[in-house]
CHARMM internal coordinates of N, CA and C (Angstrom, degrees):
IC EDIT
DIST 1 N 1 CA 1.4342
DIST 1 CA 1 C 1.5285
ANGL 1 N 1 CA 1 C 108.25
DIST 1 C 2 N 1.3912
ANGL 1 CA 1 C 2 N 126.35
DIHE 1 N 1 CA 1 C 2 N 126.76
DIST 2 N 2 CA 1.3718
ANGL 1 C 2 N 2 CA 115.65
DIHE 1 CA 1 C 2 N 2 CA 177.96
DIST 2 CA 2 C 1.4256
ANGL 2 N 2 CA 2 C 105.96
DIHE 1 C 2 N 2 CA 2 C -125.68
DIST 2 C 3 N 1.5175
ANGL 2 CA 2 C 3 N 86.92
DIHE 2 N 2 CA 2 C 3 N 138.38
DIST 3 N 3 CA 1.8233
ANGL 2 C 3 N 3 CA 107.74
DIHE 2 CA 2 C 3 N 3 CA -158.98
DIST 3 CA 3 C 1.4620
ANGL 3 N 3 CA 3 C 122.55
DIHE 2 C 3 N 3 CA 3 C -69.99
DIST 3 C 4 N 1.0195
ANGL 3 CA 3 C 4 N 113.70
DIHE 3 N 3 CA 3 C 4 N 155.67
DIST 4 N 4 CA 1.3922
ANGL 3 C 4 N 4 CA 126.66
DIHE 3 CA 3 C 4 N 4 CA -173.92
DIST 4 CA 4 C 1.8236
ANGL 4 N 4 CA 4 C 106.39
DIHE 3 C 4 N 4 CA 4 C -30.09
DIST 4 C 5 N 1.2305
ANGL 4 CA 4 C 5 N 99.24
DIHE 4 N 4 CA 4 C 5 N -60.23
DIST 5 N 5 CA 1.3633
ANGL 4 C 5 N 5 CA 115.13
DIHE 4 CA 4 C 5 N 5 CA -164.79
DIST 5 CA 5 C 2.1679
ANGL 5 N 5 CA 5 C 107.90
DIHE 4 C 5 N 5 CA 5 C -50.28
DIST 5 C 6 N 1.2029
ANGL 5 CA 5 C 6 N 91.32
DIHE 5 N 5 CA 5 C 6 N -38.94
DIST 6 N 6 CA 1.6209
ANGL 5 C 6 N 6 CA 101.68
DIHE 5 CA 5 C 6 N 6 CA -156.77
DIST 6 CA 6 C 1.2645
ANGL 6 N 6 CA 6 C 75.41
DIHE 5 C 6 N 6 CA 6 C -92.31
DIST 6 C 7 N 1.4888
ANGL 6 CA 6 C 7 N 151.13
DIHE 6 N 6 CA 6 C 7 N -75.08
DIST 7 N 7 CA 1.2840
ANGL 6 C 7 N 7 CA 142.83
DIHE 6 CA 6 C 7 N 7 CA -158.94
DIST 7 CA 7 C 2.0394
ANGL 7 N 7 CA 7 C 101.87
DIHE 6 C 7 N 7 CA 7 C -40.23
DIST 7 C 8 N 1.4597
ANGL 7 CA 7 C 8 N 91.36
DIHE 7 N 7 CA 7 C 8 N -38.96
DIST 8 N 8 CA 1.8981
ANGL 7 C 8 N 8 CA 94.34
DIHE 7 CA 7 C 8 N 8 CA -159.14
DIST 8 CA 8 C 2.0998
ANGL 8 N 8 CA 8 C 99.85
DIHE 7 C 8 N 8 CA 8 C -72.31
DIST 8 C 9 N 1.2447
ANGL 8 CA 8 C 9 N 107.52
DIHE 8 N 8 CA 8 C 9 N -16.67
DIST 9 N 9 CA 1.5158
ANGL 8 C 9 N 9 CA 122.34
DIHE 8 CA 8 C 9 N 9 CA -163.22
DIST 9 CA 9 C 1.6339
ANGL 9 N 9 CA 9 C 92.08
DIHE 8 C 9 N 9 CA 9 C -96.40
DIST 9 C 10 N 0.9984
ANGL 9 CA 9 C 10 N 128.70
DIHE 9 N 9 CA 9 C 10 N -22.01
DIST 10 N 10 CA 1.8856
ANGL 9 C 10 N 10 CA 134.62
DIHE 9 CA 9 C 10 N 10 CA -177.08
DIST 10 CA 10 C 1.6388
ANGL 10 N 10 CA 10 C 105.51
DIHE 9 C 10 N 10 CA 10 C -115.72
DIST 10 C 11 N 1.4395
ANGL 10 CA 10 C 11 N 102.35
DIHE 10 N 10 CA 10 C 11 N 27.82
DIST 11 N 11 CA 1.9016
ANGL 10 C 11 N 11 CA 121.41
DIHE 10 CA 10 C 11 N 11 CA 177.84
DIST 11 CA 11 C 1.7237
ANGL 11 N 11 CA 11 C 103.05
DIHE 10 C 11 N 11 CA 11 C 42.60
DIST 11 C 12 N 1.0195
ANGL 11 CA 11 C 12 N 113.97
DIHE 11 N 11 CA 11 C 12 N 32.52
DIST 12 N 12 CA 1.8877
ANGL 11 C 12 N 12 CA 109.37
DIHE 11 CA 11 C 12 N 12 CA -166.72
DIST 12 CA 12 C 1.9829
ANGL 12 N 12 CA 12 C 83.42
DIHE 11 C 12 N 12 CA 12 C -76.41
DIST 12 C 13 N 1.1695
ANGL 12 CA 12 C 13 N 93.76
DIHE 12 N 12 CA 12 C 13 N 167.04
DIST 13 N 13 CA 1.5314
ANGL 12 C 13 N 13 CA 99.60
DIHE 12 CA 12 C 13 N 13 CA 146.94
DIST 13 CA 13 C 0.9563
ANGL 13 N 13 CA 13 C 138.49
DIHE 12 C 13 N 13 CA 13 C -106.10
DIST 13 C 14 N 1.5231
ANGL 13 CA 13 C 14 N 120.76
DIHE 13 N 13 CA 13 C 14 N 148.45
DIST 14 N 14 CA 1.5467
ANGL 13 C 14 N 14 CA 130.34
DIHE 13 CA 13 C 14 N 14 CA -116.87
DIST 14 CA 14 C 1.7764
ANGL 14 N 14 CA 14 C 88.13
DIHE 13 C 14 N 14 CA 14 C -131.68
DIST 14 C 15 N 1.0590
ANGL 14 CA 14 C 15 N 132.88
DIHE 14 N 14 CA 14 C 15 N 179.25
DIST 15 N 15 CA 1.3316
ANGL 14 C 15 N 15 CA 144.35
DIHE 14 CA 14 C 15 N 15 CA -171.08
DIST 15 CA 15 C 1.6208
ANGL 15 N 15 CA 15 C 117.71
DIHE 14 C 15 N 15 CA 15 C 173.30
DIST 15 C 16 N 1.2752
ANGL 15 CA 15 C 16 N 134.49
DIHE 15 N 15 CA 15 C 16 N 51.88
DIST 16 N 16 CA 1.3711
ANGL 15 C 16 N 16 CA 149.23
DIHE 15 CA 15 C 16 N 16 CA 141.17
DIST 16 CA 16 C 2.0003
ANGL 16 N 16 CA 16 C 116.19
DIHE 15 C 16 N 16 CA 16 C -13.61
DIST 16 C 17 N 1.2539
ANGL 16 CA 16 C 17 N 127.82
DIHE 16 N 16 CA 16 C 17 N 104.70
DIST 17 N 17 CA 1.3156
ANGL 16 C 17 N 17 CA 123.50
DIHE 16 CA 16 C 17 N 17 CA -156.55
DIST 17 CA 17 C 1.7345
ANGL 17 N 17 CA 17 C 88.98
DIHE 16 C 17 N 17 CA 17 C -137.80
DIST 17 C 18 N 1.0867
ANGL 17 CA 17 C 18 N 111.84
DIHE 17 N 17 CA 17 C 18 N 99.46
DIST 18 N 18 CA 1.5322
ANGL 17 C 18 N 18 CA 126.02
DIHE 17 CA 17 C 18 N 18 CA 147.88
DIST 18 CA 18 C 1.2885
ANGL 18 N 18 CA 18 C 142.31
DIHE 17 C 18 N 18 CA 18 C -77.58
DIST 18 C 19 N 1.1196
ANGL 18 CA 18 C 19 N 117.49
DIHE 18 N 18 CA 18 C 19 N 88.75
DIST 19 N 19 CA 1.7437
ANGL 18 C 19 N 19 CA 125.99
DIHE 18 CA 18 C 19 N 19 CA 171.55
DIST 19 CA 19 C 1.5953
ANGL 19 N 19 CA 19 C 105.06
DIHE 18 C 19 N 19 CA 19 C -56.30
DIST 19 C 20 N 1.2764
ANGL 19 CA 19 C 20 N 113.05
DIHE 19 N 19 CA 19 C 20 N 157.90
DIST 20 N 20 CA 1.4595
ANGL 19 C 20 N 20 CA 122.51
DIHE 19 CA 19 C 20 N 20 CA 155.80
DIST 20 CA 20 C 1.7598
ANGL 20 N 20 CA 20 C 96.33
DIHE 19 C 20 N 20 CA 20 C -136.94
DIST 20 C 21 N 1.4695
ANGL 20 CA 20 C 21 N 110.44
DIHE 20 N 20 CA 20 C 21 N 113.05
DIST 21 N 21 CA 1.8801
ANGL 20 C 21 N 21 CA 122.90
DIHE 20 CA 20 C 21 N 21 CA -165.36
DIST 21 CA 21 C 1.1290
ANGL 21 N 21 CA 21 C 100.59
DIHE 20 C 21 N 21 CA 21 C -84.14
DIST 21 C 22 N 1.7996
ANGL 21 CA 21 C 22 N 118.51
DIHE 21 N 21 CA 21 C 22 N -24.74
DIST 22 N 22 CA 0.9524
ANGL 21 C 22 N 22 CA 121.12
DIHE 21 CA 21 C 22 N 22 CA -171.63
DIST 22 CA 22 C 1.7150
ANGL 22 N 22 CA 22 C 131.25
DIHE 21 C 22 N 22 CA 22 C -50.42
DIST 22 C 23 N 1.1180
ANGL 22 CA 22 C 23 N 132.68
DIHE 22 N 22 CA 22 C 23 N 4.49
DIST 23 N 23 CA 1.4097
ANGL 22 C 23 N 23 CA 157.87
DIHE 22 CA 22 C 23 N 23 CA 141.98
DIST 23 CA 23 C 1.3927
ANGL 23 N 23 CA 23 C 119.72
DIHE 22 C 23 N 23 CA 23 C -97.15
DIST 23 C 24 N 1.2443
ANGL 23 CA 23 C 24 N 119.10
DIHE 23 N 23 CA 23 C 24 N -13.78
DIST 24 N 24 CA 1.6707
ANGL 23 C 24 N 24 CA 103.43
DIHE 23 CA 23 C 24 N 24 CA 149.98
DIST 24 CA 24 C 1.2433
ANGL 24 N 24 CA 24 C 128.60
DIHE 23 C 24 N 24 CA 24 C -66.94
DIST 24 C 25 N 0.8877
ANGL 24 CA 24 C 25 N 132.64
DIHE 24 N 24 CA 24 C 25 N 6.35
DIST 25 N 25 CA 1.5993
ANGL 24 C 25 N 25 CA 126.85
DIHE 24 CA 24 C 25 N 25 CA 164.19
DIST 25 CA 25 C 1.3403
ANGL 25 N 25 CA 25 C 100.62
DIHE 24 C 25 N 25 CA 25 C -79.84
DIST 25 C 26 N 1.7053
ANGL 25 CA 25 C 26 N 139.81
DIHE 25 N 25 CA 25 C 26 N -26.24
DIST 26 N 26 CA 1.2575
ANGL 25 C 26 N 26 CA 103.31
DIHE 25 CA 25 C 26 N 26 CA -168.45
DIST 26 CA 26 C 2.0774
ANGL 26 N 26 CA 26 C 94.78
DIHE 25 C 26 N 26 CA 26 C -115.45
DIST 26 C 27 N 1.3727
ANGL 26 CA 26 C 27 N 100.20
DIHE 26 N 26 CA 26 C 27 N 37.26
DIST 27 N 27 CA 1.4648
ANGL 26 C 27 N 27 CA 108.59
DIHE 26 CA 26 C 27 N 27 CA 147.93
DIST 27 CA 27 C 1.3382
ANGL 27 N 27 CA 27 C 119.29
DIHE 26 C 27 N 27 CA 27 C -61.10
DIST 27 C 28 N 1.4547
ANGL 27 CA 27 C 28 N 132.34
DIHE 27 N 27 CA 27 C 28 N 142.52
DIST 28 N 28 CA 1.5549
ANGL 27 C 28 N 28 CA 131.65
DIHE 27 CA 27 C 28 N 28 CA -178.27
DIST 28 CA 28 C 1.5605
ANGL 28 N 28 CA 28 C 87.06
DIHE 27 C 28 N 28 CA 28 C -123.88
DIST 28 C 29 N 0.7598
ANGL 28 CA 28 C 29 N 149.07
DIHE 28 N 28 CA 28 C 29 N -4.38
DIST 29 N 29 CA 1.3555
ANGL 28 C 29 N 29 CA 143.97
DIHE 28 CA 28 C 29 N 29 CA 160.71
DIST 29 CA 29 C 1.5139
ANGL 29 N 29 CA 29 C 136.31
DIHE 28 C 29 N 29 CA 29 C -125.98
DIST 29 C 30 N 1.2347
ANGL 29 CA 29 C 30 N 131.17
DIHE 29 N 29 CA 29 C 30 N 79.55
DIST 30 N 30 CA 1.5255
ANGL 29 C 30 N 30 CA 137.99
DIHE 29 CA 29 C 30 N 30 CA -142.29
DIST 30 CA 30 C 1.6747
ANGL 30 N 30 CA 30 C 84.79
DIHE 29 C 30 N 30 CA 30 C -95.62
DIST 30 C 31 N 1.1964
ANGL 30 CA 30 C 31 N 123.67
DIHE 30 N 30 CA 30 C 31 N -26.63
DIST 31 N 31 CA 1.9436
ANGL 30 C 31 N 31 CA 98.23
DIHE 30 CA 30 C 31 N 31 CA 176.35
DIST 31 CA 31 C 1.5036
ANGL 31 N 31 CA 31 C 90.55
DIHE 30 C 31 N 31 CA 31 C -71.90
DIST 31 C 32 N 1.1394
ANGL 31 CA 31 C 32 N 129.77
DIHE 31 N 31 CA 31 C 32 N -65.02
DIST 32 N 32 CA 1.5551
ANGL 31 C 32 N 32 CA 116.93
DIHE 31 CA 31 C 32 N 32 CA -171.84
DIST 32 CA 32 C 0.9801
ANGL 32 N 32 CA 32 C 133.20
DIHE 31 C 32 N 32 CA 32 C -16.44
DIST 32 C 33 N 1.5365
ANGL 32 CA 32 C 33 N 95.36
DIHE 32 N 32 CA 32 C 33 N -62.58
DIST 33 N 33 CA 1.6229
ANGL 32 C 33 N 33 CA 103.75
DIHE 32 CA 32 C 33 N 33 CA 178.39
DIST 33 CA 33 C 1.4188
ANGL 33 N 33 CA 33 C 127.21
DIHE 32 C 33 N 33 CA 33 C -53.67
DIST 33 C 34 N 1.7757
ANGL 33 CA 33 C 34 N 97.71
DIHE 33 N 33 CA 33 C 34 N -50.89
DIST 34 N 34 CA 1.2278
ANGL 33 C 34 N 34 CA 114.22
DIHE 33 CA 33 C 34 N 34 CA -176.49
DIST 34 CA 34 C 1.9376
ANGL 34 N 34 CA 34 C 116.88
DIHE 33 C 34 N 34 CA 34 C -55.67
DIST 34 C 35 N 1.3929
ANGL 34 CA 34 C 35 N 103.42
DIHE 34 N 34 CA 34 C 35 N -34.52
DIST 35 N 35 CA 1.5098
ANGL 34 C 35 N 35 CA 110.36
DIHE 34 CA 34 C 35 N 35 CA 162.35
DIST 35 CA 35 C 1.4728
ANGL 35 N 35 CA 35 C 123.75
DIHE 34 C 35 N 35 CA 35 C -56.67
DIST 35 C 36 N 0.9023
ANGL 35 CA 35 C 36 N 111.54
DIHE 35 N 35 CA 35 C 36 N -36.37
DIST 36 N 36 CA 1.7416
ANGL 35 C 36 N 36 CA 124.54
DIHE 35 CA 35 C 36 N 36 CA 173.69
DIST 36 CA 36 C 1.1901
ANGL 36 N 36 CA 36 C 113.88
DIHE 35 C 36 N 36 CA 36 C -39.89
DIST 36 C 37 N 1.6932
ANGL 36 CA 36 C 37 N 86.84
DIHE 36 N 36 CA 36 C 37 N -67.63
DIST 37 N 37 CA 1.7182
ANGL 36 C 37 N 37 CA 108.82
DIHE 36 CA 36 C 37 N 37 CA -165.23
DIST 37 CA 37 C 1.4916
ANGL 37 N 37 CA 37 C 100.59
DIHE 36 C 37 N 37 CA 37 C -45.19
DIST 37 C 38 N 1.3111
ANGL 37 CA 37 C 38 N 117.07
DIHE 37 N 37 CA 37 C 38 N -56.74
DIST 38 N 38 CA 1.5702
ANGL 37 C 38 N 38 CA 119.98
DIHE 37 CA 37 C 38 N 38 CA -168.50
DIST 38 CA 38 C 1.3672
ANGL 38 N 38 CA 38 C 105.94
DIHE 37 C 38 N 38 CA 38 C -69.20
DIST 38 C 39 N 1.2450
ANGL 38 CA 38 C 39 N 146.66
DIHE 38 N 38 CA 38 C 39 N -39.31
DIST 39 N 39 CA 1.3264
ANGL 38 C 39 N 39 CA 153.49
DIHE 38 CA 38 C 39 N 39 CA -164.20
DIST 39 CA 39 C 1.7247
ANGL 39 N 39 CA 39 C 101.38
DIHE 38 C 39 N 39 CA 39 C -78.31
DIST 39 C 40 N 1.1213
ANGL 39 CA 39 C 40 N 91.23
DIHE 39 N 39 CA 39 C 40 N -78.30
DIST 40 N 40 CA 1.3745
ANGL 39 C 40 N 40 CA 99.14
DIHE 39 CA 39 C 40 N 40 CA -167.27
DIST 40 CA 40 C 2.1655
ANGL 40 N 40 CA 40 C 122.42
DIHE 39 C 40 N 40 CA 40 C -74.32
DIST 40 C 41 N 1.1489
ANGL 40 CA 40 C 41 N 96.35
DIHE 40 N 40 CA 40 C 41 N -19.84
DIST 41 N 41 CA 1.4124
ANGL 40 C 41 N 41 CA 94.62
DIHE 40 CA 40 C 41 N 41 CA 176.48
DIST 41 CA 41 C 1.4189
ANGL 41 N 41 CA 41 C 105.77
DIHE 40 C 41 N 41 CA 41 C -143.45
DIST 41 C 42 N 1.4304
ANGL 41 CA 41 C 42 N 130.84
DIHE 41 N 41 CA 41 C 42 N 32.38
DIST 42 N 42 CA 1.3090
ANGL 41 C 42 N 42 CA 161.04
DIHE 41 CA 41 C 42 N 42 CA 148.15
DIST 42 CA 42 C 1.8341
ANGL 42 N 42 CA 42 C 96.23
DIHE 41 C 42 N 42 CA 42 C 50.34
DIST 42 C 43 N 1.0656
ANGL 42 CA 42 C 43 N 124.57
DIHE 42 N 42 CA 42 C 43 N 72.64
DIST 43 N 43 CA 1.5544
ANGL 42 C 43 N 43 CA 157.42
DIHE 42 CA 42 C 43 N 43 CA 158.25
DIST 43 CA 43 C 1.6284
ANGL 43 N 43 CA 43 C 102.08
DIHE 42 C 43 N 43 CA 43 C -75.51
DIST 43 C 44 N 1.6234
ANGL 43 CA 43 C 44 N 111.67
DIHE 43 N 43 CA 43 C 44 N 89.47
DIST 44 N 44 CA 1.1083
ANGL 43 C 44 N 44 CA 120.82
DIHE 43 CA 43 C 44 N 44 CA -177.30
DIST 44 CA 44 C 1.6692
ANGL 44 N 44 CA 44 C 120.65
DIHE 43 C 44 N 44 CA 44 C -120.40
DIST 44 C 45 N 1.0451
ANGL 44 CA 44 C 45 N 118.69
DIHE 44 N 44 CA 44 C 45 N 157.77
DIST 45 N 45 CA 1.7338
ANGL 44 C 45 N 45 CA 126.44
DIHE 44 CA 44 C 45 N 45 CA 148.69
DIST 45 CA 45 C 1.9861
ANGL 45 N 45 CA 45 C 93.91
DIHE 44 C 45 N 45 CA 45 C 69.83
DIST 45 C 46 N 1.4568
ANGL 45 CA 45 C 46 N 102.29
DIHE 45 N 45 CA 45 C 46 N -119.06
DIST 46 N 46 CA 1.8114
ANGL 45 C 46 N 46 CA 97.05
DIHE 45 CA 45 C 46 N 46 CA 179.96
DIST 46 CA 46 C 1.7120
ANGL 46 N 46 CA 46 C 118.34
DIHE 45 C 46 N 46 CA 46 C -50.54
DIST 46 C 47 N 1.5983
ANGL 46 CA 46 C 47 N 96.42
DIHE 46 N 46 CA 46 C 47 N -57.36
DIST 47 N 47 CA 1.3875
ANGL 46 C 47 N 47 CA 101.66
DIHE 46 CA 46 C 47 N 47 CA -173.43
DIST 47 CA 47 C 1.6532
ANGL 47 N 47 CA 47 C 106.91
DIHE 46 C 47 N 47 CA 47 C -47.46
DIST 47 C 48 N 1.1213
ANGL 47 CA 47 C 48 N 133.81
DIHE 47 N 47 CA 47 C 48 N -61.71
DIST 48 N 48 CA 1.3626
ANGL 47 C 48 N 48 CA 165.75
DIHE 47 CA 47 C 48 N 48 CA -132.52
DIST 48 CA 48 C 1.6527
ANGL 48 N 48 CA 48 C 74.50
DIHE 47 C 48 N 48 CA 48 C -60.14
DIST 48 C 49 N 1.5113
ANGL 48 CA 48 C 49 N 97.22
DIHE 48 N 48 CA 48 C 49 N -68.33
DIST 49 N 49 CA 2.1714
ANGL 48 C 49 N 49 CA 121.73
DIHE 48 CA 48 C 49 N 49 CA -152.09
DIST 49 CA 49 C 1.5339
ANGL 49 N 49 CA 49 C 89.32
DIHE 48 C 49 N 49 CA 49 C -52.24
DIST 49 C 50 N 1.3877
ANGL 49 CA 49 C 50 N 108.16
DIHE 49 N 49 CA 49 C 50 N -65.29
DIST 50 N 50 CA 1.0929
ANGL 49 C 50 N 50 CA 119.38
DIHE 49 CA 49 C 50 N 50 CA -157.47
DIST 50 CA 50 C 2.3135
ANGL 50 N 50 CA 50 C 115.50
DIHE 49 C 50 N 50 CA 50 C -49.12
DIST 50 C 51 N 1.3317
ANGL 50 CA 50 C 51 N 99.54
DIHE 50 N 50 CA 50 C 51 N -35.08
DIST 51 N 51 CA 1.7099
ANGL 50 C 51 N 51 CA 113.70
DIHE 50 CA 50 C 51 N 51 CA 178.88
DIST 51 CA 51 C 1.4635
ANGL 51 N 51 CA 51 C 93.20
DIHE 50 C 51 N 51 CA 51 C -74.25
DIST 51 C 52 N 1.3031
ANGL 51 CA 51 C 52 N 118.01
DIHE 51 N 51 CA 51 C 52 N -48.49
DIST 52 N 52 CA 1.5445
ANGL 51 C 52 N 52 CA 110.48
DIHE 51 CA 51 C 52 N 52 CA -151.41
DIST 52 CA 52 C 1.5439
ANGL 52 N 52 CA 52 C 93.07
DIHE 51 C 52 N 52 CA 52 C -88.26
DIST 52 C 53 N 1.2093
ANGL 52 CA 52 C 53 N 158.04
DIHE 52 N 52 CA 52 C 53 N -10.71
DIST 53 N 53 CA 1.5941
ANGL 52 C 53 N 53 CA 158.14
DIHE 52 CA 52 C 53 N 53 CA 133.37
DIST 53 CA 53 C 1.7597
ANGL 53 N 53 CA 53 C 107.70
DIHE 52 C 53 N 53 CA 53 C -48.54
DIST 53 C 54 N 1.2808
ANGL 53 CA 53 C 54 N 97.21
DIHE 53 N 53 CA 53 C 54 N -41.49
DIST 54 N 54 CA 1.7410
ANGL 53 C 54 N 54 CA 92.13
DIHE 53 CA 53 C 54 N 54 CA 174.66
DIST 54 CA 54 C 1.7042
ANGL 54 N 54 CA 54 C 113.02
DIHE 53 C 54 N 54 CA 54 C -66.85
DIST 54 C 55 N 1.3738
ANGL 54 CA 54 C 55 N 109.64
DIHE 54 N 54 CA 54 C 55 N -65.69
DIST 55 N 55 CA 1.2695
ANGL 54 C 55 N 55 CA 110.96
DIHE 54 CA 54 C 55 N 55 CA -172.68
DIST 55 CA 55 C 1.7056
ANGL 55 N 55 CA 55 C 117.88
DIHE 54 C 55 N 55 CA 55 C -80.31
DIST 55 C 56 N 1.0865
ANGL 55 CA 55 C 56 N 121.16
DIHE 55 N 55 CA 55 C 56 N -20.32
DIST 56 N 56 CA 1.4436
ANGL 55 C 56 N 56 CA 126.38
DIHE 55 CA 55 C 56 N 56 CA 179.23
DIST 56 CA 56 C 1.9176
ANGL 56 N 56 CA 56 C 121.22
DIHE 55 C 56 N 56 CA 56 C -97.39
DIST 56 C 57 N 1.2511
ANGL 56 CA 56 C 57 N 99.46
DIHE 56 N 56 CA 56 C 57 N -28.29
DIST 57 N 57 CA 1.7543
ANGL 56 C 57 N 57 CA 95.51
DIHE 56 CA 56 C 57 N 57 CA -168.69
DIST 57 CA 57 C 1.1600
ANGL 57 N 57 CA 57 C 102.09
DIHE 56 C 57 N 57 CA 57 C -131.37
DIST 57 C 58 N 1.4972
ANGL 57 CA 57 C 58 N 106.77
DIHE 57 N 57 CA 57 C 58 N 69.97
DIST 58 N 58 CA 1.6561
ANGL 57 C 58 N 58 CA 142.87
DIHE 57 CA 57 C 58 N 58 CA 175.02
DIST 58 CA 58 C 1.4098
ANGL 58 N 58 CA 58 C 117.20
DIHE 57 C 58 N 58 CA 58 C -119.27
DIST 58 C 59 N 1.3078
ANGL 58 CA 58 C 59 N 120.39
DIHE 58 N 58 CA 58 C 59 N 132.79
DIST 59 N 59 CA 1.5972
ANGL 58 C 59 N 59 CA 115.69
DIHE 58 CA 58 C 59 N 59 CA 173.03
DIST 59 CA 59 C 1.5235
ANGL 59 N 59 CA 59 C 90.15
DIHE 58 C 59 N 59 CA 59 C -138.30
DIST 59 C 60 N 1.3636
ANGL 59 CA 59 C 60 N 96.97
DIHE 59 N 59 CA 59 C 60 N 149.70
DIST 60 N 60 CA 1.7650
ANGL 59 C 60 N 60 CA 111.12
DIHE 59 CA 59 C 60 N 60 CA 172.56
DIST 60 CA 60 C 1.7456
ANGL 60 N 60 CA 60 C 90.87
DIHE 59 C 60 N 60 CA 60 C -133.78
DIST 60 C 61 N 1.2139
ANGL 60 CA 60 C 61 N 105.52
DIHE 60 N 60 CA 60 C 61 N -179.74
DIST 61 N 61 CA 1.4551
ANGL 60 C 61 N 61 CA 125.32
DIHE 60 CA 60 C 61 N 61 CA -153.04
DIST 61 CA 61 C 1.6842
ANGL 61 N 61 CA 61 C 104.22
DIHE 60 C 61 N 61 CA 61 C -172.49
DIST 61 C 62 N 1.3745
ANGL 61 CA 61 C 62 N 130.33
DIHE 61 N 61 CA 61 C 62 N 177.75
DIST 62 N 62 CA 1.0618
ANGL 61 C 62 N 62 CA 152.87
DIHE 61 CA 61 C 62 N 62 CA 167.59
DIST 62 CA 62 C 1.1952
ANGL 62 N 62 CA 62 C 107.02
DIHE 61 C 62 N 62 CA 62 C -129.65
DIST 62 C 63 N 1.4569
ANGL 62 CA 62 C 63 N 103.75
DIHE 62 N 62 CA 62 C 63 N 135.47
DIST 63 N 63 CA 2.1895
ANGL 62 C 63 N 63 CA 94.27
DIHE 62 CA 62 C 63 N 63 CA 166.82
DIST 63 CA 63 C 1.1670
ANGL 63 N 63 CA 63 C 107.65
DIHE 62 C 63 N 63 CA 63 C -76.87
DIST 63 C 64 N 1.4045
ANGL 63 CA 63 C 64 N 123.75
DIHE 63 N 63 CA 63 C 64 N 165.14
DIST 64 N 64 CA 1.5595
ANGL 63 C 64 N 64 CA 101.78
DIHE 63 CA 63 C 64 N 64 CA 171.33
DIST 64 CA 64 C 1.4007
ANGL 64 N 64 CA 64 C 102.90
DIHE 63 C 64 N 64 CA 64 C -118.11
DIST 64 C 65 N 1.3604
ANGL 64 CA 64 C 65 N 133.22
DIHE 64 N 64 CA 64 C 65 N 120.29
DIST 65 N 65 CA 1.3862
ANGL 64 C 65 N 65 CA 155.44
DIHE 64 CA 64 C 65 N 65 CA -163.68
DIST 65 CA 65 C 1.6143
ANGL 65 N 65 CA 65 C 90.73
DIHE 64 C 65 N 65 CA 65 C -82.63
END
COOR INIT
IC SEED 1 N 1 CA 1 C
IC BUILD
């Protein structure tokens, strides 16, 4: 994969994509979403792995005191 920087320095075109997740927590459906991304605004390959490990292959817990 060659990075933004070296693609932007060899005049390639460049494509910079910022999420803010910070409203995914009050998603009720994280396959949904996560289908979107790829369907509809074509969120592929690193980016793709990288959202769907964030929002999907998470566990939280409580200790129990």
């Amino acid at each position: 994969m060659i990075s933004v920087y070296i693609a932007a320095d060899k005049k390639k075109a460049t494509v910079l994509f910022g999420v803010d997740l910070s409203a995914a927590v009050d998603i009720s459906n994280y396959e949904v979403f996560i289908s979107r991304l790829e369907r509809q605004f074509g969120v592929h390959s690193g980016a793709f792995s990288v959202l769907h490990s964030y929002l999907l292959d998470r566990q939280q817990f409580v200790p129990h005191m």
